[in-house]
C-alpha positions as CSV (number, residue, x, y, z in Angstrom):
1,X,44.1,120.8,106.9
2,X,45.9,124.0,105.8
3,X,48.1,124.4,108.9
4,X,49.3,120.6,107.9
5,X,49.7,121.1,104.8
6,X,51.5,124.5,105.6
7,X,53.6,122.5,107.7
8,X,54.3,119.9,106.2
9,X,54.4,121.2,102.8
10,X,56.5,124.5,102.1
11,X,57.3,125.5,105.8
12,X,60.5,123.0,105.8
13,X,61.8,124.2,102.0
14,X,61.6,127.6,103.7
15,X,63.3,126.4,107.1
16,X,66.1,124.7,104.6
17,X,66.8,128.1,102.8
18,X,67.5,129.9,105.9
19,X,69.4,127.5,108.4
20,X,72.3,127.3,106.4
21,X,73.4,131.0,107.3
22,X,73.3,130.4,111.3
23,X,75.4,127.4,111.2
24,X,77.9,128.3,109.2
25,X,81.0,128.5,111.6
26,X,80.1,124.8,112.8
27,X,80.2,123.6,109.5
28,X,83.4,125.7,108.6
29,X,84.7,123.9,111.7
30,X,84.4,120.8,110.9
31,X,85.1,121.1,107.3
32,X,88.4,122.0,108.8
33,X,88.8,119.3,111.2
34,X,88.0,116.5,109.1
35,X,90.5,118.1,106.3
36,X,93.0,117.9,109.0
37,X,92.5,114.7,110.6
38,X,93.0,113.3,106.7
39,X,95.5,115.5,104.7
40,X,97.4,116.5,108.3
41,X,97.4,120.0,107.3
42,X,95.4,123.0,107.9
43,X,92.5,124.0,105.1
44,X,93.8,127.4,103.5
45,X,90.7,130.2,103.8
46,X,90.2,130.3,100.3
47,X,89.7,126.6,100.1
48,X,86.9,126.5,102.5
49,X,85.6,129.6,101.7
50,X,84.7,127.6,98.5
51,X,83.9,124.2,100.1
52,X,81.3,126.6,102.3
53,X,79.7,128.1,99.2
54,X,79.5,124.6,97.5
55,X,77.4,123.6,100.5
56,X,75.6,126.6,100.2
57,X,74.9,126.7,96.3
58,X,74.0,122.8,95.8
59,X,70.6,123.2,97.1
60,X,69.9,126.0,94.4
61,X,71.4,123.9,91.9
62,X,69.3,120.8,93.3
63,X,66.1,123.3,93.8
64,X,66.4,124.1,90.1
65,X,67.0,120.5,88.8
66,X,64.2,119.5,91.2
67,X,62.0,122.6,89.4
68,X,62.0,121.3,86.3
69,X,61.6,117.8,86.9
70,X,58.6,118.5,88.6
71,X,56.3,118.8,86.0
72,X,57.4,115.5,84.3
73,X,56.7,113.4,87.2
74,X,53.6,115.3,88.6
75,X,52.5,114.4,85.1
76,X,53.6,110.9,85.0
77,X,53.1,109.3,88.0
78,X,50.5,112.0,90.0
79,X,50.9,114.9,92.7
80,X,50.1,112.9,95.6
81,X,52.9,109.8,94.7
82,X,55.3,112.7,93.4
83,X,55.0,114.4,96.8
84,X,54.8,111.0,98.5
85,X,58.4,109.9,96.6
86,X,59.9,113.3,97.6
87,X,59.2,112.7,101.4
88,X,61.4,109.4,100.5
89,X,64.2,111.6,98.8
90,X,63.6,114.1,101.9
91,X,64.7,111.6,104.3
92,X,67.3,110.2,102.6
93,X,69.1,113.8,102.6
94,X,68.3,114.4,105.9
95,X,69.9,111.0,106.9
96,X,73.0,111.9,104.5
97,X,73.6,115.5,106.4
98,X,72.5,114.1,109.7
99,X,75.5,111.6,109.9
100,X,78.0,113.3,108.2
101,X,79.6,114.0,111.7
102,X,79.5,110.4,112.7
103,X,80.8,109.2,109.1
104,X,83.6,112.1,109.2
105,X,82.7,113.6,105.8
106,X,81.7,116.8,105.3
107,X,80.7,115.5,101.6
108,X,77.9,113.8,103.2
109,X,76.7,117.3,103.6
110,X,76.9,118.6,99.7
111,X,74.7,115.4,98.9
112,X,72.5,116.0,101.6
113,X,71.9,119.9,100.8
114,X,71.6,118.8,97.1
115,X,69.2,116.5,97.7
116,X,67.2,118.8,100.0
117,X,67.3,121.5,97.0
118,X,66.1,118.5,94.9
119,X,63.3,117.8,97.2
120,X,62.1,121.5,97.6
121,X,61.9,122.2,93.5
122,X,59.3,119.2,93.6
123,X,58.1,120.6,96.7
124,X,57.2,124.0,95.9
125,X,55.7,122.9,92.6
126,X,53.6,120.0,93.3
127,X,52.3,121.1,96.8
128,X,50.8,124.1,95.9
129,X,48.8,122.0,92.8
130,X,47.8,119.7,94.9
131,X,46.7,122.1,97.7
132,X,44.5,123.6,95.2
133,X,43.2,120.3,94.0
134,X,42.4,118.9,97.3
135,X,40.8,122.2,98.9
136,X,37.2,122.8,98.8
137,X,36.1,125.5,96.1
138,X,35.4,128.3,98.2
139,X,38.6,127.9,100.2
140,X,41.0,127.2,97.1
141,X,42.8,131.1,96.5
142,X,42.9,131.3,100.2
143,X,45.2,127.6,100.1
144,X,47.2,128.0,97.5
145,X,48.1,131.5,98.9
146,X,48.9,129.8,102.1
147,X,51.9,128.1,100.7
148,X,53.7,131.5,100.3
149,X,53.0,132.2,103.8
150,X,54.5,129.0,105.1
151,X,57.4,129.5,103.1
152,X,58.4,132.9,104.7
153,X,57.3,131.5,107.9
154,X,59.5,129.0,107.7
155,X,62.1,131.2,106.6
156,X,61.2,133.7,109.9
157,X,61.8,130.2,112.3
158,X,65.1,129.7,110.9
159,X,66.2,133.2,111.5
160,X,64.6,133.4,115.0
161,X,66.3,130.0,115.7
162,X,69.4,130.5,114.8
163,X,69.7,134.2,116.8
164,X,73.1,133.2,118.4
165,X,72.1,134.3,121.9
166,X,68.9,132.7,122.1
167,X,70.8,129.4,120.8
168,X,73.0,129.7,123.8
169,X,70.2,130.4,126.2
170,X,69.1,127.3,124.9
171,X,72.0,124.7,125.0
172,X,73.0,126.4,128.5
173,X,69.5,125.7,129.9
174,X,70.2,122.1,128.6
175,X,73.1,121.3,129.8
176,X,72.3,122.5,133.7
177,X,69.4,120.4,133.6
């Protein structure tokens, strides 16, 4: 139960935080070829350097909206259907980053990270109450303390995945297959 909800819980917000950083000159890439396949011009540096921090920034400006909206609908509608409706939000960011590529719009991915920031301050909130809640007595400082763990964890996978050389070792052993 605790390596699910580990998993499943603050492991990805963790994994969200971190990625960002390793593909950074793909994003910048194609920032810069969708700019030029619409405008027919070149993106000046300074102009993606702040299209890239936009990217960057909207999922702490979503985590922090999500933060304090969490409380509200934890009380309103429950932890479980809170957590439950932020899968939904989840996906729906996921899907909006996912195909940004296919839709040519690298906007796709500002919605996408700020709803991912949106579903991690909900996240980080209401997982670790209802850990607690759901966790047998004995077990329930040892749970809630788990959350922490999963989050650097999943801060540790990002990292590790995006080492650039092991990411080529990767796509290389892919492609000759």
């Amino acid at each position: 139960m605790i390596m699910v909800l580990g998993i499943g819980g603050t492991h990805l917000c963790g994994f969200q935080m971190s990625v960002i950083n390793y593909t950074s000159p793909y994003i910048q890439k194609f920032i810069n070829e969708t700019w030029l396949e619409r405008y027919g011009s070149v993106l000046h540096q300074e102009t993606l350097t702040l299209l890239w921090s936009f990217i960057v920034s909207m999922y702490c400006v979503g985590g922090m909206i999500g933060c304090l909206c969490s409380g509200y609908l934890t009380a309103k509608y429950g932890k479980k259907k809170c957590l439950l409706f932020n899968d939904v939000v989840l996906i729906i960011a996921t899907l909006h980053t996912g195909f940004s590529r296919r839709a040519k719009s690298f906007e796709m991915i500002l919605i996408g990270r700020f709803l991912e920031g949106i579903s991690a301050g909900i996240n980080i909130n209401a997982h670790v109450q209802y850990a607690g809640e759901i966790s047998p007595k004995k077990l329930r400082g040892f749970v809630n303390v788990t959350s922490s763990v999963f989050l650097a964890l999943g801060k540790a996978v990002a990292r590790i995945l995006g080492l650039r050389y092991l990411c080529y070792s990767f796509s290389s052993y892919f492609l000759f297959m």
